[in-house]
N, C-alpha and C positions, 0 to 999 in steps of 0.2 A: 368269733360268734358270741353272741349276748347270753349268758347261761346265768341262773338263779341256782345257788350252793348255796348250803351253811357249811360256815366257813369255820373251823378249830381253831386253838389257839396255837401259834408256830412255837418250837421248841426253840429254846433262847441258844441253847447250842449249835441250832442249827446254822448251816450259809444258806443264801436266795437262786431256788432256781429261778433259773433265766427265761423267758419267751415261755411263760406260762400259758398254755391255751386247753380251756375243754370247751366242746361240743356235742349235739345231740344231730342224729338221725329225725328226730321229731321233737313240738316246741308245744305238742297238744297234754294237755293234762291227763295225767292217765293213759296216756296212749299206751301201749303193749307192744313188745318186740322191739323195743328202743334200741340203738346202741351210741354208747358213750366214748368219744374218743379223746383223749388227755394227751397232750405232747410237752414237752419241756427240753431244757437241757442245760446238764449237768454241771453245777458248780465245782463241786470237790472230786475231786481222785479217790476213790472208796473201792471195799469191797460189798457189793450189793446182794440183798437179799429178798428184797419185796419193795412194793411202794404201795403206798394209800394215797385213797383219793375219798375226800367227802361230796355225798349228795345231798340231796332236799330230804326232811324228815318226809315219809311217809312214802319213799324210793322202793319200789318193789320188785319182784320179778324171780326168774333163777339164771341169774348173771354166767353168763360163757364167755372165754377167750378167745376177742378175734387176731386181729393183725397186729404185732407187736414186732417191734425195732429198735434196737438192733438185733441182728439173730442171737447174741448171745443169753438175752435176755427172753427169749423167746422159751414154749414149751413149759407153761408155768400154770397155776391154776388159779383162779377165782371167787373170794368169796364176800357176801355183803352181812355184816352185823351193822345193825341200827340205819347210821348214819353214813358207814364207812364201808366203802369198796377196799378189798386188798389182793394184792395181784402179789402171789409168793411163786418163785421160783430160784432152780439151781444156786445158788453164789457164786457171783461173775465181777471181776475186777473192772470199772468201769471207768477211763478218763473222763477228765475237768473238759468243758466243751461239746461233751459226746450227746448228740442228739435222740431223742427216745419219744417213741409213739407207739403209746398201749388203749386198744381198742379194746372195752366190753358188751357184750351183745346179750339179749334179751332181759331187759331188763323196762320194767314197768314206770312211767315219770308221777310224781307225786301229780297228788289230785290238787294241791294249795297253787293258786294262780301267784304269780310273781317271781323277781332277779334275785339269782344265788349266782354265788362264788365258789368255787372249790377249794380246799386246800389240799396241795400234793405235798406230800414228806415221802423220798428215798429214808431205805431203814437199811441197816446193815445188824443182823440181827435182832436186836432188841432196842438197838441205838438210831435213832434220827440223824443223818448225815447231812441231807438241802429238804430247804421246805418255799413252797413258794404260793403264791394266790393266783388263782386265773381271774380274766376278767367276767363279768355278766352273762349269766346265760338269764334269758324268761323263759315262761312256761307259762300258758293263757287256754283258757277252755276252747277259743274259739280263734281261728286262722286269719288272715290277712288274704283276700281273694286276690288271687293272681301277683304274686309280689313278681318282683324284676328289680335289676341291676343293671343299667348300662354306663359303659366310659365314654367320653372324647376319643381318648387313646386307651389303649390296653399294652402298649408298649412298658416293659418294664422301666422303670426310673424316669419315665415322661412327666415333664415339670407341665406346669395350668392346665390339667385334667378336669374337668368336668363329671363329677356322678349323678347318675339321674337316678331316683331310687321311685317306683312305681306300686302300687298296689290298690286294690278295694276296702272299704273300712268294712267289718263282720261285724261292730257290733256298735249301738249306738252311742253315745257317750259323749263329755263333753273332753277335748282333747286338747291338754297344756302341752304337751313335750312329743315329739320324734324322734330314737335314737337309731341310729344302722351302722353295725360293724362293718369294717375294713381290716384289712390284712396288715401284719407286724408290717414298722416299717414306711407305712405311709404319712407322707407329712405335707408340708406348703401350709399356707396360710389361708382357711376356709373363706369362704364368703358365698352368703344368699345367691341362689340364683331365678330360674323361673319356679313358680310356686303356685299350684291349684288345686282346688278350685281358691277363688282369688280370698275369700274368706279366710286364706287359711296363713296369709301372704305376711308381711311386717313382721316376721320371730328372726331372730337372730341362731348362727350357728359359731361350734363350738367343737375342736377335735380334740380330746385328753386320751392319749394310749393309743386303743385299737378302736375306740367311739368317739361319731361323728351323735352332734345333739342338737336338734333344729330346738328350739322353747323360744319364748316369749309371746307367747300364743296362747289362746282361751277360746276354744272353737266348739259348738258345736255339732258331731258331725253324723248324720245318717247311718243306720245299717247302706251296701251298696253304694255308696259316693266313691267316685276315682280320684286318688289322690296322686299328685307326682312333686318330690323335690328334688331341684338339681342344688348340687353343691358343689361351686367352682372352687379355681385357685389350688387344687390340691397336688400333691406328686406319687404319681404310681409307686409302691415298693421297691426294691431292686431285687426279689427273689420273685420270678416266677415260678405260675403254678395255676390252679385252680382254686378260689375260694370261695368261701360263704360269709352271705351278711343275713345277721338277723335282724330285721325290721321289728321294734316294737313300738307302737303307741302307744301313750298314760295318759294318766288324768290325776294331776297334785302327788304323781310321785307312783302310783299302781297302774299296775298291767294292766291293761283294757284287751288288744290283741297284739298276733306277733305273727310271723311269716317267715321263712325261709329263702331266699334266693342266692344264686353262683354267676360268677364272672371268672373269665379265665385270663390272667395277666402272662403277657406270655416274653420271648428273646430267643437271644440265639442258646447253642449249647457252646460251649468254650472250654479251655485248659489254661493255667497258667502255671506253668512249669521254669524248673532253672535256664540261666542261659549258656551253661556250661557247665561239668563236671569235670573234678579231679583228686587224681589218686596221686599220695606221695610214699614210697618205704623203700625201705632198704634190702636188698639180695641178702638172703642168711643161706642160700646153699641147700634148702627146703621147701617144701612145700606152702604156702599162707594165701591168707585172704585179708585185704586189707579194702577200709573203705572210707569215702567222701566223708570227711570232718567238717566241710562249710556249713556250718548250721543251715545258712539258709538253702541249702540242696536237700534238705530231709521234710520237703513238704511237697506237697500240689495239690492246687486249688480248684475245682470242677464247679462249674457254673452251668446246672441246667435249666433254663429259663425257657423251656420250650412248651411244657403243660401239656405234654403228650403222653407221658406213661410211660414212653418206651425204654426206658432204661436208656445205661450206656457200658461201653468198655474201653478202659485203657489201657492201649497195647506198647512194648517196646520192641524197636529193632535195632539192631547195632550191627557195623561194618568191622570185619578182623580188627582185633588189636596191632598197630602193625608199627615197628620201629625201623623203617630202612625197609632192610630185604630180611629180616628179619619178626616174626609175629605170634603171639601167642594163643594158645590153642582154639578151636570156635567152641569146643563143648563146653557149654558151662561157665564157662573165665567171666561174663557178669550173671551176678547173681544181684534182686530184689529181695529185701526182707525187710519184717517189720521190726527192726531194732537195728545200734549204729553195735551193739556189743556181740551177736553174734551171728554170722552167717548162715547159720543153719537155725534158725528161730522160725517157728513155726507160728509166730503172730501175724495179722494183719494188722497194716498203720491203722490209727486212730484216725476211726473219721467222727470229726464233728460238723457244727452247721455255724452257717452266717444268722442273718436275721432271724431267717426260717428255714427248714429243711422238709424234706420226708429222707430221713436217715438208707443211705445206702444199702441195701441185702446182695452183700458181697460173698462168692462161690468159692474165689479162687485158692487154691492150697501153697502157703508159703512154704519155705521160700522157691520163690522163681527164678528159672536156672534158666537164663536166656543164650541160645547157639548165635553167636555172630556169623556173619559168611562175606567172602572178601566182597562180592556184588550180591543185588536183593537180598536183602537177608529176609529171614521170616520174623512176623511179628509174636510176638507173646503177648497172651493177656494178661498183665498184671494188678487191675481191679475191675471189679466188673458190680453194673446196680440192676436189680432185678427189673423186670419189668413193673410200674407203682410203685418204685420208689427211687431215690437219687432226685428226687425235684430241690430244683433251688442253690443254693451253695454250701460244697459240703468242703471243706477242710480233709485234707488225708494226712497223717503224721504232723511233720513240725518238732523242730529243736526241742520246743519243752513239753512235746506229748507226751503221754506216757509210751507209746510205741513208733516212733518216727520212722521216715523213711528212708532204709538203711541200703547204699548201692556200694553194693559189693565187689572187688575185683580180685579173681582165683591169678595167682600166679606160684605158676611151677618153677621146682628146685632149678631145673634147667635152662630159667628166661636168661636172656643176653641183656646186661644193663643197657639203659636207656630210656629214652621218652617214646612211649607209644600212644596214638591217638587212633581213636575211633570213631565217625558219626554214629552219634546214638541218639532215634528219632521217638521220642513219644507221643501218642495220638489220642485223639478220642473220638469214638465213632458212635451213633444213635443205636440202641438196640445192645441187650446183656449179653 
């Protein structure tokens, strides 16, 4: 979305968050009851303590906590001096990768028309840890009548998409430039398409980031005139979801008006998990738990591109351990956890995001103690996204997370050598 920030200066010690994005609930000046939602994700491995976010001078309101992600990060409080939002809460060890979307609500939009930037800085204490810029928001006294968004396609990653971007002009003005946000992500090679009212026709466009920029234009145009540009050539993102574009009009460079509009990019939901596991040790005449060293078995990959909300869960089932005529226990003999160093860790893997996320609000209590049975076995849920959140691609563990995904296997003092195998099925189903 296009947002208007003044922006700090970034601490040299810092590293660059990633997929910097803020947004507003409203693009009207002065509106009341605003909420601001900031997402990013996380460069460095840290222990966190707050984040700051800057707004437009003259930012008011009495700022509340809304929806924040990931939970651990969540339950924190709110406060604005000056220019600066800061969100403190608990101290939470947070992976490199880890996705975070912190909503504030009530909060008042500067009355000064025109595009800021924010600057986000993670704080660990007193210390700057990632610091990064979002792109453009505006803020304009007066709205864009009836703005709209449509695609060609809305299929995730569909290559020669067409966007049609629609609205009425509020106010009168002579108008050089067109800008409308698109989602991380989106790319192809722009190109003019149909363009009206025909005055308006001959500008060239231009995609840098998350903006798309029609200019070469000197129009002037009506309170009331329907305007529409399509902009071919483009390729859908590969994360769906739901977004928002903000339309703004200028004139030599200042906000004239802006609008708001949603398009929902949507796919399937998917998993991509190992294509086998295995355990190797040795009988010591005792009890142990030993578990999968393959790096790459300590991860899976969730792709929800469906733009429904509904959450999802991944469950495991597994068939007896069975060597011959010989098998080892069903209670508990695999165990999930979030770590390769101990079985009984009470973390959850690390989830982070692809392009874009809305970070996962996972329930479940590690570690998971999954009963095999020689037929059906029952499933286990061993991650689960609330409903509103899990959109998109989220990464779970991974060899160099900080908490990978650790598949455990209990074997007793009494196992009979040998190789035992088991189908172990992982799923993912729509809904928490």
């Amino acid at each position: 979305m296009v947002t208007c920030l003044a922006g700090g200066a970034s601490p040299a010690s810092a590293a660059t968050l990633t997929s910097a994005v803020w947004s507003s609930s409203s693009s009207v000046t002065s509106a009341t009851g605003a909420s601001y939602t900031y997402s990013f994700t996380v460069a460095t491995s840290a222990s966190l303590s707050s984040v700051t976010m800057t707004v437009p001078t003259g930012t008011a309101g009495t700022p509340a906590v809304g929806t924040v992600s990931p939970g651990s990060l969540a339950g924190g409080t709110v406060a604005l001096a000056g220019t600066t939002l800061t969100y403190s809460f608990t101290a939470a060890q947070i992976g490199v990768g880890t996705a975070v979307s912190i909503q504030v609500t009530g909060l008042t939009n500067t009355s000064t028309t025109g595009s800021y930037t924010s600057t986000v800085t993670t704080v660990n204490g007193a210390s700057a840890v990632d610091t990064g810029t979002t792109g453009s928001l505006a803020f304009a006294g007066t709205t864009l009548g009836s703005p709209s968004w449509t695609a060609s396609s809305t299929t995730v990653g569909a290559a020669g998409t067409s966007y049609t971007y629609a609205f009425s002009v509020a106010s009168s003005a002579l108008i050089t430039s067109v800008t409308m946000t698109v989602p991380p992500g989106t790319g192809g090679s722009p190109t003019v398409g149909t363009i009206s009212p025909s005055g308006l026709a001959g500008g060239s466009v231009t995609l840098s980031g998350t903006t798309l920029t029609y200019s070469g234009i000197s129009v002037m145009l009506t309170s009331g005139t329907a305007v529409s540009i399509q902009v071919s050539g483009l390729t859908n993102t590969a994360t769906g979801g739901d977004y928002g574009t903000q339309i703004v009009t200028s004139s030599a460079g200042a906000v004239v008006d802006c609008g708001l509009a949603a398009l929902a990019v949507t796919g399937p939901l998917s998993l991509t998990l190992p294509g086998s596991l295995t355990w190797a040790g040795t009988l010591t005449g005792r009890d142990q738990s030993i578990y999968d060293t393959t790096s790459s078995d300590q991860g899976l990959t969730v792709s929800d591109q469906t733009a429904t909300g509904a959450g999802w869960n991944v469950t495991i089932a597994a068939t007896t351990f069975t060597n011959g005529t010989h098998t080892l226990p069903d209670a508990g003999t695999l165990v999930l956890a979030g770590s390769v160093s101990s079985a009984t860790a009470t973390t959850a893997p690390t989830a982070g995001c692809g392009t874009s996320c809305v970070p996962p609000g996972d329930t479940v209590g590690y570690p998971v103690a999954i009963t095999t049975a020689a037929t059906s076995p029952q499933p286990f849920s061993v991650y689960t996204a609330q409903a509103s959140s899990g959109l998109g691609v989220t990464t779970l563990g991974g060899s160099s997370s900080a908490d990978p995904v650790g598949w455990w296997l209990k074997v007793p003092a009494n196992a009979m050598a040998g190789s035992y195998t088991s189908t172990v099925t992982v799923s993912i189903v729509s809904g928490p």
